[in-house]
N, CA, C and O atoms as a Maestro MAE file, in Angstrom:
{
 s_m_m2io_version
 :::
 2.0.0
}

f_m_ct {
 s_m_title
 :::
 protein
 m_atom[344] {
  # First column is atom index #
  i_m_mmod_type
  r_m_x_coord
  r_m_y_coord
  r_m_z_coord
  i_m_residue_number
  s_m_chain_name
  s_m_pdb_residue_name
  s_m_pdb_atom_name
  i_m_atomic_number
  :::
  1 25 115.431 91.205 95.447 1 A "UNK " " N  " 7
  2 3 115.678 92.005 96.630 1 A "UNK " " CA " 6
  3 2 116.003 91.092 97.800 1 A "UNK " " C  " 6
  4 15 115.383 90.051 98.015 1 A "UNK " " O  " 8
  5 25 117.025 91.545 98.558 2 A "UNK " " N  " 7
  6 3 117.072 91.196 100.103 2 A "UNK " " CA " 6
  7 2 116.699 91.444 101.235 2 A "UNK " " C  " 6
  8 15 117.121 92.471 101.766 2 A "UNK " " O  " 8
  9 25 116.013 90.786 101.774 3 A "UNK " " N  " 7
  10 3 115.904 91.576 103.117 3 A "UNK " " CA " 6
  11 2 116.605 90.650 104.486 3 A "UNK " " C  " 6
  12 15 116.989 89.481 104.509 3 A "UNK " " O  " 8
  13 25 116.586 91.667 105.542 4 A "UNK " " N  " 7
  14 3 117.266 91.312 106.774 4 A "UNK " " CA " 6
  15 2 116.526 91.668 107.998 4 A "UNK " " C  " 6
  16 15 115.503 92.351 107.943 4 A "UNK " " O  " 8
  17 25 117.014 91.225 109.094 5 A "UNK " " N  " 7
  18 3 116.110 91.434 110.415 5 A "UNK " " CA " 6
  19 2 116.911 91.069 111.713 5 A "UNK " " C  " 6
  20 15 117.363 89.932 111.847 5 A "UNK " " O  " 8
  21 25 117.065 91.924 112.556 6 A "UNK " " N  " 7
  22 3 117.518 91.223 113.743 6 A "UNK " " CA " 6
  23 2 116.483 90.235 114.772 6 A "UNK " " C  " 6
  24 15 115.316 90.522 115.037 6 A "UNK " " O  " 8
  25 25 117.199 89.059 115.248 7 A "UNK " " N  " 7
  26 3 116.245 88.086 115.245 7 A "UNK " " CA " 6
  27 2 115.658 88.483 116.754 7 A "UNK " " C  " 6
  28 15 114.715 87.801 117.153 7 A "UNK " " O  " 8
  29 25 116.242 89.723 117.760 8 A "UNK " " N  " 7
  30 3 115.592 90.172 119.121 8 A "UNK " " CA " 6
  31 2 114.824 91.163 118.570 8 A "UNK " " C  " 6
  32 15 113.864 91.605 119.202 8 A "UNK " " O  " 8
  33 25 115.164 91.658 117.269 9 A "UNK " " N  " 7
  34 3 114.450 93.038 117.338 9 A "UNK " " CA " 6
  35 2 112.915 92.024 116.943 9 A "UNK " " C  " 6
  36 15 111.979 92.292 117.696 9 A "UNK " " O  " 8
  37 25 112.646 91.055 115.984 10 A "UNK " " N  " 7
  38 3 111.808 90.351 115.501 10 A "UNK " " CA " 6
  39 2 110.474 89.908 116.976 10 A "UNK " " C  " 6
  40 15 109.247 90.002 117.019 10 A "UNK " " O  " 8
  41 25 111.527 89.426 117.993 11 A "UNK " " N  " 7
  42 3 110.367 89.249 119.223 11 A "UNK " " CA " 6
  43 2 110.253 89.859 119.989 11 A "UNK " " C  " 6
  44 15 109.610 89.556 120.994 11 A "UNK " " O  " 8
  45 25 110.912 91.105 119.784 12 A "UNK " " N  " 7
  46 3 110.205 92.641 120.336 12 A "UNK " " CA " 6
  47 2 109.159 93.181 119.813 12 A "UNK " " C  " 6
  48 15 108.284 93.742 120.472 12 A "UNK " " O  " 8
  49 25 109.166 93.026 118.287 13 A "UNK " " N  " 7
  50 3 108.083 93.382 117.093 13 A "UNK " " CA " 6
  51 2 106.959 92.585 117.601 13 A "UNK " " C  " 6
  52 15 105.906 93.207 117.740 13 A "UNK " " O  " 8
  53 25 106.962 91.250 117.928 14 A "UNK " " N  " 7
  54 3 105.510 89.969 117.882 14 A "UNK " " CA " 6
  55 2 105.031 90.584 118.809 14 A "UNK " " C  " 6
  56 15 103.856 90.946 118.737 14 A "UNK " " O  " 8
  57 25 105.875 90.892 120.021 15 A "UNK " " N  " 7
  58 3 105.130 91.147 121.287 15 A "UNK " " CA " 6
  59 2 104.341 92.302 121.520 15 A "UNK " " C  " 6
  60 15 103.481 92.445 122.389 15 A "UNK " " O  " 8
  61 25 104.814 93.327 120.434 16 A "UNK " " N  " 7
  62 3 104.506 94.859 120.340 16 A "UNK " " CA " 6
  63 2 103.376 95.093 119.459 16 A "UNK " " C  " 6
  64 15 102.512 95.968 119.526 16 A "UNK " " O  " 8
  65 25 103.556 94.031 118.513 17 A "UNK " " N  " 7
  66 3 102.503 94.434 116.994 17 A "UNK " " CA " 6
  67 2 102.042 92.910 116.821 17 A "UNK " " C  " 6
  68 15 101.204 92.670 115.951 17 A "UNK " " O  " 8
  69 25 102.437 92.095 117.437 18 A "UNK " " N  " 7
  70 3 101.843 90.539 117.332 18 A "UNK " " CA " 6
  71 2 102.078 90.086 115.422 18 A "UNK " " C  " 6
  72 15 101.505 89.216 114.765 18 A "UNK " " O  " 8
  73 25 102.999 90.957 115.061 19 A "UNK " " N  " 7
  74 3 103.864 90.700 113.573 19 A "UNK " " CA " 6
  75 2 105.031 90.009 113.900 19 A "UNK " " C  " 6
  76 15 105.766 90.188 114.872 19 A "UNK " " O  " 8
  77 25 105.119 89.265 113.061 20 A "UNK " " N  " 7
  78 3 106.914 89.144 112.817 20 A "UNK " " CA " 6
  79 2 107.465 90.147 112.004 20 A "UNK " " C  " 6
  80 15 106.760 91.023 111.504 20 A "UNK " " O  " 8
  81 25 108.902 90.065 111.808 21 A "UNK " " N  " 7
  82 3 109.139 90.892 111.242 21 A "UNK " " CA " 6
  83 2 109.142 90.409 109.782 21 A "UNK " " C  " 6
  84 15 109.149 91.293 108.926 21 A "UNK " " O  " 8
  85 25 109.137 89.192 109.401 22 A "UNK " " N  " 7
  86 3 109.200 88.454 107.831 22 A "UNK " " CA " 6
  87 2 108.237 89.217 107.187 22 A "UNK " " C  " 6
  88 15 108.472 89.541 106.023 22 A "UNK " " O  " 8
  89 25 106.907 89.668 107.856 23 A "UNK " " N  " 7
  90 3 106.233 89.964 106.944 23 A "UNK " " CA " 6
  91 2 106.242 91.283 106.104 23 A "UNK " " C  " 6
  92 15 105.288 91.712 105.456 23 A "UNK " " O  " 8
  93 25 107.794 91.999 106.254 24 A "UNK " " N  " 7
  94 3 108.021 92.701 105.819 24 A "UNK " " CA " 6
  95 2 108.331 92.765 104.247 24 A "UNK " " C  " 6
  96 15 108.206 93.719 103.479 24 A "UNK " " O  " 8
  97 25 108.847 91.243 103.964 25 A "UNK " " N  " 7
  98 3 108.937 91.069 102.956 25 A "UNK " " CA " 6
  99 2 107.558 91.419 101.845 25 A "UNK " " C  " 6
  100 15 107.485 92.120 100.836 25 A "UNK " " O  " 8
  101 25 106.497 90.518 102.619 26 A "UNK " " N  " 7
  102 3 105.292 90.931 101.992 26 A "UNK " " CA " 6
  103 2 104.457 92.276 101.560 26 A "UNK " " C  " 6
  104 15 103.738 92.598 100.614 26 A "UNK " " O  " 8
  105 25 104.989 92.947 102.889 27 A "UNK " " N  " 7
  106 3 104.370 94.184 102.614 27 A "UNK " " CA " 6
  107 2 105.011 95.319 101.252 27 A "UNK " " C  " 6
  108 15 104.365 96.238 100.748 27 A "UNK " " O  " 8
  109 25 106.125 94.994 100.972 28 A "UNK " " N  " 7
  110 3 107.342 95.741 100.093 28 A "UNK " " CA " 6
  111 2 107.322 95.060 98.667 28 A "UNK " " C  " 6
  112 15 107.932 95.522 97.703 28 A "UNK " " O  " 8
  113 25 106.510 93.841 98.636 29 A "UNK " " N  " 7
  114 3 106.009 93.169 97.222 29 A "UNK " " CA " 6
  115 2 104.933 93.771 97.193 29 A "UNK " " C  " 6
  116 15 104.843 94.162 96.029 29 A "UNK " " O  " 8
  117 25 103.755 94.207 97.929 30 A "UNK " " N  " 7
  118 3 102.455 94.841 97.862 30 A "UNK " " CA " 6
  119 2 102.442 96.311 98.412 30 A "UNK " " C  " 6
  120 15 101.802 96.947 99.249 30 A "UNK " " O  " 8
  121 25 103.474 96.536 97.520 31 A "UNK " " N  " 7
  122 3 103.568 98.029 98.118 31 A "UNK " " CA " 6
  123 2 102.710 99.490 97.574 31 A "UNK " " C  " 6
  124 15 102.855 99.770 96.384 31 A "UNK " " O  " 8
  125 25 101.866 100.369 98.393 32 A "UNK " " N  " 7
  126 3 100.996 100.935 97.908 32 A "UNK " " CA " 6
  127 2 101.371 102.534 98.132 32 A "UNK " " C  " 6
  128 15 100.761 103.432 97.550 32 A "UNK " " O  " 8
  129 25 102.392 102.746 99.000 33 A "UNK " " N  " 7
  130 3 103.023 104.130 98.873 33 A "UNK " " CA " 6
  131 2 104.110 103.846 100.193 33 A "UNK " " C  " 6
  132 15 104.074 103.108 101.178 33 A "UNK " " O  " 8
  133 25 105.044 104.802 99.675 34 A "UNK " " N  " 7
  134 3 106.388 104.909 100.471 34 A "UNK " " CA " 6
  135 2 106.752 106.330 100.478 34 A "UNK " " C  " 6
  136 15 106.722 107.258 99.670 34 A "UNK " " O  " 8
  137 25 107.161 106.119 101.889 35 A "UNK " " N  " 7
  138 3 107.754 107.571 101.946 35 A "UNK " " CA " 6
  139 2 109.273 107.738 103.032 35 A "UNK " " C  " 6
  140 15 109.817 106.832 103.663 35 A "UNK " " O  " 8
  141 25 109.613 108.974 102.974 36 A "UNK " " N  " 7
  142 3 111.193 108.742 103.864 36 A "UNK " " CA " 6
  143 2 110.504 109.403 105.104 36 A "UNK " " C  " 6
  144 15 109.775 110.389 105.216 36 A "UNK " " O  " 8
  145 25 111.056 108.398 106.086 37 A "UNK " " N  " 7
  146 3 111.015 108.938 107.095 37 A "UNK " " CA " 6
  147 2 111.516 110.054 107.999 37 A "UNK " " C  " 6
  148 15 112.634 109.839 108.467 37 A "UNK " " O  " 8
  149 25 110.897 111.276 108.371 38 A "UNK " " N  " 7
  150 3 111.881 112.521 108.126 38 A "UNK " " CA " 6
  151 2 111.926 112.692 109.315 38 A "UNK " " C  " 6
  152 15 112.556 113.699 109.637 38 A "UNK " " O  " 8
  153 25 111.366 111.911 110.398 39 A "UNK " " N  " 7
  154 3 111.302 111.949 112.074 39 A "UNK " " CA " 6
  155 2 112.791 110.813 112.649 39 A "UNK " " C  " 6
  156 15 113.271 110.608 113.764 39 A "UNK " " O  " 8
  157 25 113.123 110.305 111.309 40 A "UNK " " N  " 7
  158 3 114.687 109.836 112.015 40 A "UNK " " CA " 6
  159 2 115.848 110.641 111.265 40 A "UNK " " C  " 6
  160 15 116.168 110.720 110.079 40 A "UNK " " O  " 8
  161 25 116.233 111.076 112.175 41 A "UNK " " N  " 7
  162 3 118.251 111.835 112.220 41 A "UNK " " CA " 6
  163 2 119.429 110.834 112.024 41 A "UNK " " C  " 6
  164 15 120.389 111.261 111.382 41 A "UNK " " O  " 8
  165 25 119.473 109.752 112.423 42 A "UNK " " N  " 7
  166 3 120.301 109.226 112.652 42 A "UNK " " CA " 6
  167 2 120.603 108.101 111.231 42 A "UNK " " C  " 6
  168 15 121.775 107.855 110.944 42 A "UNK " " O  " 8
  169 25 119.592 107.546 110.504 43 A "UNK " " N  " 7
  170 3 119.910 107.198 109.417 43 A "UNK " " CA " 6
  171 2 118.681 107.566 108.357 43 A "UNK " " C  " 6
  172 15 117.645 108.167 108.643 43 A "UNK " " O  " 8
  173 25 119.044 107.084 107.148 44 A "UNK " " N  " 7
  174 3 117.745 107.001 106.307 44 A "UNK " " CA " 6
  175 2 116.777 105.606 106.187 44 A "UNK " " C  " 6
  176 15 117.125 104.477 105.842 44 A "UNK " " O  " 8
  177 25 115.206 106.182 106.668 45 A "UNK " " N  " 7
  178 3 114.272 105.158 106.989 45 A "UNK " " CA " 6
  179 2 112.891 105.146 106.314 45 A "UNK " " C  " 6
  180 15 112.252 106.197 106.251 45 A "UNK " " O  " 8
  181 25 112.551 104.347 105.961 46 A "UNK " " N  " 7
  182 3 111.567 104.252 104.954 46 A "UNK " " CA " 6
  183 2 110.661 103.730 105.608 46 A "UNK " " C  " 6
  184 15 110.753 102.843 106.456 46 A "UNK " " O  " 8
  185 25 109.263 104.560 105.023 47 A "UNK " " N  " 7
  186 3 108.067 104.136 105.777 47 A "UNK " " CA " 6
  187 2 107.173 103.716 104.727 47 A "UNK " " C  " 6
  188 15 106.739 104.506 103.888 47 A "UNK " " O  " 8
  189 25 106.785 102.031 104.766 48 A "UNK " " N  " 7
  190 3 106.700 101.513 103.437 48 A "UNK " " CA " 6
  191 2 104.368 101.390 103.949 48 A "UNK " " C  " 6
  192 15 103.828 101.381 105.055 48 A "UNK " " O  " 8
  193 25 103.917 101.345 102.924 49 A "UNK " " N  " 7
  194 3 102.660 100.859 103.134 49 A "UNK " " CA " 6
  195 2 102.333 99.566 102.042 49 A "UNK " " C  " 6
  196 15 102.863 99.400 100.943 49 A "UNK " " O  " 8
  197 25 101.458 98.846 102.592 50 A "UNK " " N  " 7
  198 3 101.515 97.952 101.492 50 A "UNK " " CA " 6
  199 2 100.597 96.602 102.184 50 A "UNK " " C  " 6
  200 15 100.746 96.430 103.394 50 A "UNK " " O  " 8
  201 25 99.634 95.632 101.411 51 A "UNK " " N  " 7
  202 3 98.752 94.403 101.980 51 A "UNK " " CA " 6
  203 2 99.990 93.311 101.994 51 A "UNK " " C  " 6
  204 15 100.991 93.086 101.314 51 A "UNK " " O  " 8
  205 25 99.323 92.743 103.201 52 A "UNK " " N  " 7
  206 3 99.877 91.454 104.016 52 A "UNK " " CA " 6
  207 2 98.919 90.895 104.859 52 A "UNK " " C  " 6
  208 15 98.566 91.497 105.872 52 A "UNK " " O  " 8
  209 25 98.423 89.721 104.529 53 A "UNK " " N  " 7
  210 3 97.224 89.269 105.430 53 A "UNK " " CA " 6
  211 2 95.811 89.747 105.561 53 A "UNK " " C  " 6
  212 15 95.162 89.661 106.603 53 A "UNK " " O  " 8
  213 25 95.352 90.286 104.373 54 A "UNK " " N  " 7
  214 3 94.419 91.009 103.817 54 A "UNK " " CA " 6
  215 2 94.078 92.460 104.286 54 A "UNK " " C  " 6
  216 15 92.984 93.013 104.179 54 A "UNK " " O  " 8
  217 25 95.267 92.991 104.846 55 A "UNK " " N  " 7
  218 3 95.097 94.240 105.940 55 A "UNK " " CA " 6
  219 2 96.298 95.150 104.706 55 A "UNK " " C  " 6
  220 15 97.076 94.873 103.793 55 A "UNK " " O  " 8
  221 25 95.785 96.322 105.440 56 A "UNK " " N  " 7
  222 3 97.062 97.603 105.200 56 A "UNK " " CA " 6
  223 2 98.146 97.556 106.149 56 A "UNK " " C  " 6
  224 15 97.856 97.267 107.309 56 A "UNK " " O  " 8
  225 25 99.493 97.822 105.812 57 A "UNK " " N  " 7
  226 3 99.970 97.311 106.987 57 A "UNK " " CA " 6
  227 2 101.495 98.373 106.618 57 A "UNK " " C  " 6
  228 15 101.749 98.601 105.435 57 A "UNK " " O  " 8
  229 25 102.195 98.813 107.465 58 A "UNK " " N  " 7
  230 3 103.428 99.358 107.367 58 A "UNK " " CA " 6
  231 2 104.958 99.074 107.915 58 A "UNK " " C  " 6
  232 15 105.171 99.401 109.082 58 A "UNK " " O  " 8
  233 25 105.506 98.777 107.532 59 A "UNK " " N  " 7
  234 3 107.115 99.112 107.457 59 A "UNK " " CA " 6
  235 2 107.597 99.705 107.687 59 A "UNK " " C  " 6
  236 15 107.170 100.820 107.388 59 A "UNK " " O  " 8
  237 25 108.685 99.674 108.287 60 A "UNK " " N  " 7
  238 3 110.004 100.488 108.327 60 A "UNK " " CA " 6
  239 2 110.977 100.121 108.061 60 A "UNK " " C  " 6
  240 15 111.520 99.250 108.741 60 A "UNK " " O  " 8
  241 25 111.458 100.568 107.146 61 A "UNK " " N  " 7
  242 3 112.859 99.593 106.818 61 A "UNK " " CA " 6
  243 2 114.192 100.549 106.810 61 A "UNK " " C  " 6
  244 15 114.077 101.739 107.104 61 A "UNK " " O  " 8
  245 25 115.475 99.975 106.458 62 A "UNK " " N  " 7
  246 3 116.346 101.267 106.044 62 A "UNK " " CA " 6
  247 2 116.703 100.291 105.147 62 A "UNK " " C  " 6
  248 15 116.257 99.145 105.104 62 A "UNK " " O  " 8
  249 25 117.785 100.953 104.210 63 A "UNK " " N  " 7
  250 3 118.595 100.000 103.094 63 A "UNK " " CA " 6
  251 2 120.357 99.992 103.554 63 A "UNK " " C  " 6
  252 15 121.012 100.785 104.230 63 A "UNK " " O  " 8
  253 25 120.600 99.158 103.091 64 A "UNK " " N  " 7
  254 3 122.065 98.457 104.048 64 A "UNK " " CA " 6
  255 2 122.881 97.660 102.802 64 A "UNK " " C  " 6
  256 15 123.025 96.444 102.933 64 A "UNK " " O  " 8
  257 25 123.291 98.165 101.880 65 A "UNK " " N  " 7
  258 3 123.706 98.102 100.787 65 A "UNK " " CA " 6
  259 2 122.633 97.461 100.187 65 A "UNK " " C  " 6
  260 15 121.521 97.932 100.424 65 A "UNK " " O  " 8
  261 25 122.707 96.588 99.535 66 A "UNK " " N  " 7
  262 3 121.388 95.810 98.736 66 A "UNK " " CA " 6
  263 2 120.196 95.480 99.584 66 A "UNK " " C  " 6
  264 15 119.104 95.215 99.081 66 A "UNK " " O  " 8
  265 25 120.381 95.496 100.665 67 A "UNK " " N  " 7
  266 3 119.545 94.677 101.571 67 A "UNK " " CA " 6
  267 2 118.517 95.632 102.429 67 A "UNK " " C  " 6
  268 15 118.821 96.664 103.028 67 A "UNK " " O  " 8
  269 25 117.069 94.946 102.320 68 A "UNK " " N  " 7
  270 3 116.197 95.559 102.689 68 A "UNK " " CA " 6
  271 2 116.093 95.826 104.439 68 A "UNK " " C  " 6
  272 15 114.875 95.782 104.605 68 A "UNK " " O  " 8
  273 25 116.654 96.051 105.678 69 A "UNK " " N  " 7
  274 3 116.581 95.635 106.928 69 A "UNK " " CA " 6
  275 2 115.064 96.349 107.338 69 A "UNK " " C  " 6
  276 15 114.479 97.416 107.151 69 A "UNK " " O  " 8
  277 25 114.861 95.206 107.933 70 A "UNK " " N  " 7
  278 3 113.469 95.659 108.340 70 A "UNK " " CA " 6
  279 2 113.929 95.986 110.044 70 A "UNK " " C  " 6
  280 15 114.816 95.584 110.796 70 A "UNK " " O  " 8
  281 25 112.573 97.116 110.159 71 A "UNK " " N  " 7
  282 3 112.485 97.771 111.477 71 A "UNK " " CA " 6
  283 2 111.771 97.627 112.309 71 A "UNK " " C  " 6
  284 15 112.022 97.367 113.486 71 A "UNK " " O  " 8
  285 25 110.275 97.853 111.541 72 A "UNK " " N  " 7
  286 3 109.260 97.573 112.582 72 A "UNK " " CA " 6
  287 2 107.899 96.939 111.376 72 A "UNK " " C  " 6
  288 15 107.969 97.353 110.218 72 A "UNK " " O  " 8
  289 25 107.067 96.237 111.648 73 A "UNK " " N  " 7
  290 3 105.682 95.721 111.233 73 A "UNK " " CA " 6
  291 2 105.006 96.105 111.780 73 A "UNK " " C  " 6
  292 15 105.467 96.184 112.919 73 A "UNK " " O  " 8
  293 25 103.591 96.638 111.723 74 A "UNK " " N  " 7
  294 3 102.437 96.298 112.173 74 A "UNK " " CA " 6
  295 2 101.523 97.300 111.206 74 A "UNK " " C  " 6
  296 15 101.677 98.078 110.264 74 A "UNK " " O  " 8
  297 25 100.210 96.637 112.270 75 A "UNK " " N  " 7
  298 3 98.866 97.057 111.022 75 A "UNK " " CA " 6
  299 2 98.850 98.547 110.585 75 A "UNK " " C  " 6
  300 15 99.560 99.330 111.217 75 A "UNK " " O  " 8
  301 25 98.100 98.995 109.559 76 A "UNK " " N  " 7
  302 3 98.040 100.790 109.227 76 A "UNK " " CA " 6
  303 2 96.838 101.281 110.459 76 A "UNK " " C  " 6
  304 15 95.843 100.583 110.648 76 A "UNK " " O  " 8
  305 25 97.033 102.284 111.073 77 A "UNK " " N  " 7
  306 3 95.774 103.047 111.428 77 A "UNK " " CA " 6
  307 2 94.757 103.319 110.440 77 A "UNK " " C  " 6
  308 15 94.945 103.343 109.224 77 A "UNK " " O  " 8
  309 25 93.627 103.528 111.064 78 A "UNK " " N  " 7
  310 3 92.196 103.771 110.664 78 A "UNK " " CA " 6
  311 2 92.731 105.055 109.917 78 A "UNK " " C  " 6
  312 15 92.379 104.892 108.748 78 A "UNK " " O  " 8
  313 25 93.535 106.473 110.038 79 A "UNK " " N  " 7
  314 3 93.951 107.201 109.335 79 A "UNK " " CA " 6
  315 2 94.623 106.886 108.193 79 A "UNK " " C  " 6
  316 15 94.340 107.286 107.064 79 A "UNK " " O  " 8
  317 25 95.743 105.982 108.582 80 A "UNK " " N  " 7
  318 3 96.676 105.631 107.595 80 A "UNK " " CA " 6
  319 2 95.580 105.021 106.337 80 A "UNK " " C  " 6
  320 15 95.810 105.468 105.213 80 A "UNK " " O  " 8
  321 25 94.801 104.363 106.425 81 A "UNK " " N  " 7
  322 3 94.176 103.248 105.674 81 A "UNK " " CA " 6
  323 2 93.413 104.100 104.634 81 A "UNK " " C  " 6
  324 15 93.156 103.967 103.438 81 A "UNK " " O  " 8
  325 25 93.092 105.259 105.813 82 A "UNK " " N  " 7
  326 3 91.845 106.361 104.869 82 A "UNK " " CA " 6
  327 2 92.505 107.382 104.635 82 A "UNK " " C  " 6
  328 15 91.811 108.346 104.311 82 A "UNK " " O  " 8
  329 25 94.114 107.636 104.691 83 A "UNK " " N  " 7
  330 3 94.984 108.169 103.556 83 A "UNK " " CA " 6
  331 2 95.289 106.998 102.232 83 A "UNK " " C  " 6
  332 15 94.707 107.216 101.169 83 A "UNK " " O  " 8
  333 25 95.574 106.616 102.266 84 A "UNK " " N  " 7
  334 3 96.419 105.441 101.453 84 A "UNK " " CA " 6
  335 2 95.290 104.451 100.842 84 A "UNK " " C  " 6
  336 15 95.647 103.766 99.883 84 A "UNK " " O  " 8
  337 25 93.869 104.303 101.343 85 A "UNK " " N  " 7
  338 3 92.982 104.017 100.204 85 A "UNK " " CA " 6
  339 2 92.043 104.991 99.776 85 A "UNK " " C  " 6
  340 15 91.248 104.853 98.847 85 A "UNK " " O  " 8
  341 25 92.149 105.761 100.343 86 A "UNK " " N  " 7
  342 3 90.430 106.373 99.623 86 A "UNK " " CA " 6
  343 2 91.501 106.911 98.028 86 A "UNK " " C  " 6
  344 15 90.949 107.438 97.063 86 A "UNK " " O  " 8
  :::
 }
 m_bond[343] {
  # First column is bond index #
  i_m_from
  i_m_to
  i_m_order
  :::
  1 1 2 1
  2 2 3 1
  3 3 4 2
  4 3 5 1
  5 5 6 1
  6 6 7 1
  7 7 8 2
  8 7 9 1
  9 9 10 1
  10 10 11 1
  11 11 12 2
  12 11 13 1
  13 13 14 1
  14 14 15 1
  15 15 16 2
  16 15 17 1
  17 17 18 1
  18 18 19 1
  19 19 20 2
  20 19 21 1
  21 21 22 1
  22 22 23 1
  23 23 24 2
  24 23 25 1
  25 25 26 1
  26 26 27 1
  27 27 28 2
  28 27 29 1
  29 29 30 1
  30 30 31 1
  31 31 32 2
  32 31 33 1
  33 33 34 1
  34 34 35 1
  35 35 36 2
  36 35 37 1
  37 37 38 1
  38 38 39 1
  39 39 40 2
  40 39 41 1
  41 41 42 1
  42 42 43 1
  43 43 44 2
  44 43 45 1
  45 45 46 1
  46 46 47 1
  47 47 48 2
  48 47 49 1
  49 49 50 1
  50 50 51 1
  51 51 52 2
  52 51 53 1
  53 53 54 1
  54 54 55 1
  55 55 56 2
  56 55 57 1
  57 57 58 1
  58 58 59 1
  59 59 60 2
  60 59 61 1
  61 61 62 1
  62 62 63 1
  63 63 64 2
  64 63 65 1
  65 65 66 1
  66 66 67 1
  67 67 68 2
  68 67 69 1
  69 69 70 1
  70 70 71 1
  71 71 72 2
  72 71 73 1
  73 73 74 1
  74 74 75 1
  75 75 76 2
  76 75 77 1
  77 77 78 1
  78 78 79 1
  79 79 80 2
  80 79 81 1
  81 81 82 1
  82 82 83 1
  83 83 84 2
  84 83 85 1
  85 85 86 1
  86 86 87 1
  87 87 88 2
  88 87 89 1
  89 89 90 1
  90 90 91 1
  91 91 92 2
  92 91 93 1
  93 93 94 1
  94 94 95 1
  95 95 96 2
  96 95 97 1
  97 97 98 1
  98 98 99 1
  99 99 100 2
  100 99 101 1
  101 101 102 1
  102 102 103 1
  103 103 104 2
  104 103 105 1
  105 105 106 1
  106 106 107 1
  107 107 108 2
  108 107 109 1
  109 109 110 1
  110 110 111 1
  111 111 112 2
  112 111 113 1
  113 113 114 1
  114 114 115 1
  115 115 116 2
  116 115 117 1
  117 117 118 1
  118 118 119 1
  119 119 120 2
  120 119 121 1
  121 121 122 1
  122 122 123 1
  123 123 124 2
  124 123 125 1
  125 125 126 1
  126 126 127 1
  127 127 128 2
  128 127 129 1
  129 129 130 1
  130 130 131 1
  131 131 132 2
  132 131 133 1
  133 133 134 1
  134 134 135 1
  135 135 136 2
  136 135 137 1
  137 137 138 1
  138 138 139 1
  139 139 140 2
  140 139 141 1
  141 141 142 1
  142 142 143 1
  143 143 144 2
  144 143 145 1
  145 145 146 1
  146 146 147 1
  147 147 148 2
  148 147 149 1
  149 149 150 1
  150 150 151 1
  151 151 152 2
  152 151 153 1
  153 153 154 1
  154 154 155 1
  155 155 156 2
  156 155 157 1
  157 157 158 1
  158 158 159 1
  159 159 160 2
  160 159 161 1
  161 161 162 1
  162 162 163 1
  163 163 164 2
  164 163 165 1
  165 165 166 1
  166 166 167 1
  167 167 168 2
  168 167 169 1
  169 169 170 1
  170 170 171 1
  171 171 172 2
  172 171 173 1
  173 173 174 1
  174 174 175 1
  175 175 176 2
  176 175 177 1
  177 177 178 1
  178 178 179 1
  179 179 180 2
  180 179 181 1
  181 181 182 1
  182 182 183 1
  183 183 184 2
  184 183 185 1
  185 185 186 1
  186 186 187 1
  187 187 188 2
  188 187 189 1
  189 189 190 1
  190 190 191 1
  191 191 192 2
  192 191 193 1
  193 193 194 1
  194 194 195 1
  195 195 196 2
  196 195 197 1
  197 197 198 1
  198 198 199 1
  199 199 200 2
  200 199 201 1
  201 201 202 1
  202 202 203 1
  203 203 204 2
  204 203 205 1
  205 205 206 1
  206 206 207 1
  207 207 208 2
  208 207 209 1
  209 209 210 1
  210 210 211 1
  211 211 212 2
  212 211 213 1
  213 213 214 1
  214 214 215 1
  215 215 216 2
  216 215 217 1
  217 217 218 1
  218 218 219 1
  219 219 220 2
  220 219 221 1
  221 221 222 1
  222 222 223 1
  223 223 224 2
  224 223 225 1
  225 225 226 1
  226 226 227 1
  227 227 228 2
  228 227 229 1
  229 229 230 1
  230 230 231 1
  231 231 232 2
  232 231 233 1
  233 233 234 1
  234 234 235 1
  235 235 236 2
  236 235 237 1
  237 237 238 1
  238 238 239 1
  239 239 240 2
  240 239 241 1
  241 241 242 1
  242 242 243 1
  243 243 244 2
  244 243 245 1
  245 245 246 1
  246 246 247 1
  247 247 248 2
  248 247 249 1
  249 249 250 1
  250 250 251 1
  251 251 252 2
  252 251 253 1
  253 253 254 1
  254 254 255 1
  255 255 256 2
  256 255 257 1
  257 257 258 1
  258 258 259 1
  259 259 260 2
  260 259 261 1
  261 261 262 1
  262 262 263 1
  263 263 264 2
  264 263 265 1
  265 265 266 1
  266 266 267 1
  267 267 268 2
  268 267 269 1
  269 269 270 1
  270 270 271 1
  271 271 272 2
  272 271 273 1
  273 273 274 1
  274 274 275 1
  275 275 276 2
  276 275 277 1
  277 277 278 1
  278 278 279 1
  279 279 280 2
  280 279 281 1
  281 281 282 1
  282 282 283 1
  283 283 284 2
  284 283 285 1
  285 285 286 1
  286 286 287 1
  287 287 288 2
  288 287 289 1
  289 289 290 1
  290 290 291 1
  291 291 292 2
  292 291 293 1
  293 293 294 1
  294 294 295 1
  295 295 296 2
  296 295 297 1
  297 297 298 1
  298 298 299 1
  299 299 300 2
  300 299 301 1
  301 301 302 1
  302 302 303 1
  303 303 304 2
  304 303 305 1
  305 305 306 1
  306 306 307 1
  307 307 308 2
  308 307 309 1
  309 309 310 1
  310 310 311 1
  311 311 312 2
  312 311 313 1
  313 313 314 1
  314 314 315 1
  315 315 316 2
  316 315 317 1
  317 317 318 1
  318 318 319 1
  319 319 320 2
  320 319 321 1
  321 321 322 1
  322 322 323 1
  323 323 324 2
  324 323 325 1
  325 325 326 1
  326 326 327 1
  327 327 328 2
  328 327 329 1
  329 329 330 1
  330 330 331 1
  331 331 332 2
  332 331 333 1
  333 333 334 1
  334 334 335 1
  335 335 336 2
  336 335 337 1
  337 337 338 1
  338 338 339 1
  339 339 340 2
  340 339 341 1
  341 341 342 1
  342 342 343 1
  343 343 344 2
  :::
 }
}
């Protein structure tokens, strides 16, 4: 798999979620449920869950021919965590 990232959108992400966006890669190798994102119109966006840094953590990605583009990183909510593990 490929993935991609814009390198402003990346230190918009650190500053927002204190993630880079690389660690998207990680989260999409440890992936624990995915779903489409049905709150975007404008393209198709995937809302990935999955461990990175011993945490739950989520994604957004879209796909761009082969290539994974990542959107956004950061940690799962206390909800998200107690959907997606219990």
């Amino acid at each position: 798999m490929d993935y991609e990232f814009d390198t402003d959108k990346d230190q918009e992400n650190k500053r927002k979620h204190g993630f880079s966006l690389s660690l998207g890669r990680e989260i999409l190798q440890n992936l624990v449920h995915e779903e489409l994102d049905r709150d975007c119109a404008f393209e198709e966006r995937w809302i990935a869950y999955g461990f990175a840094r011993g945490h739950l953590m989520v994604c957004i990605y879209t796909m761009r021919e082969q290539s994974h583009r990542i959107i956004s990183v950061r940690r799962a909510t206390r909800r998200e965590e107690r959907t997606w593990l219990s």
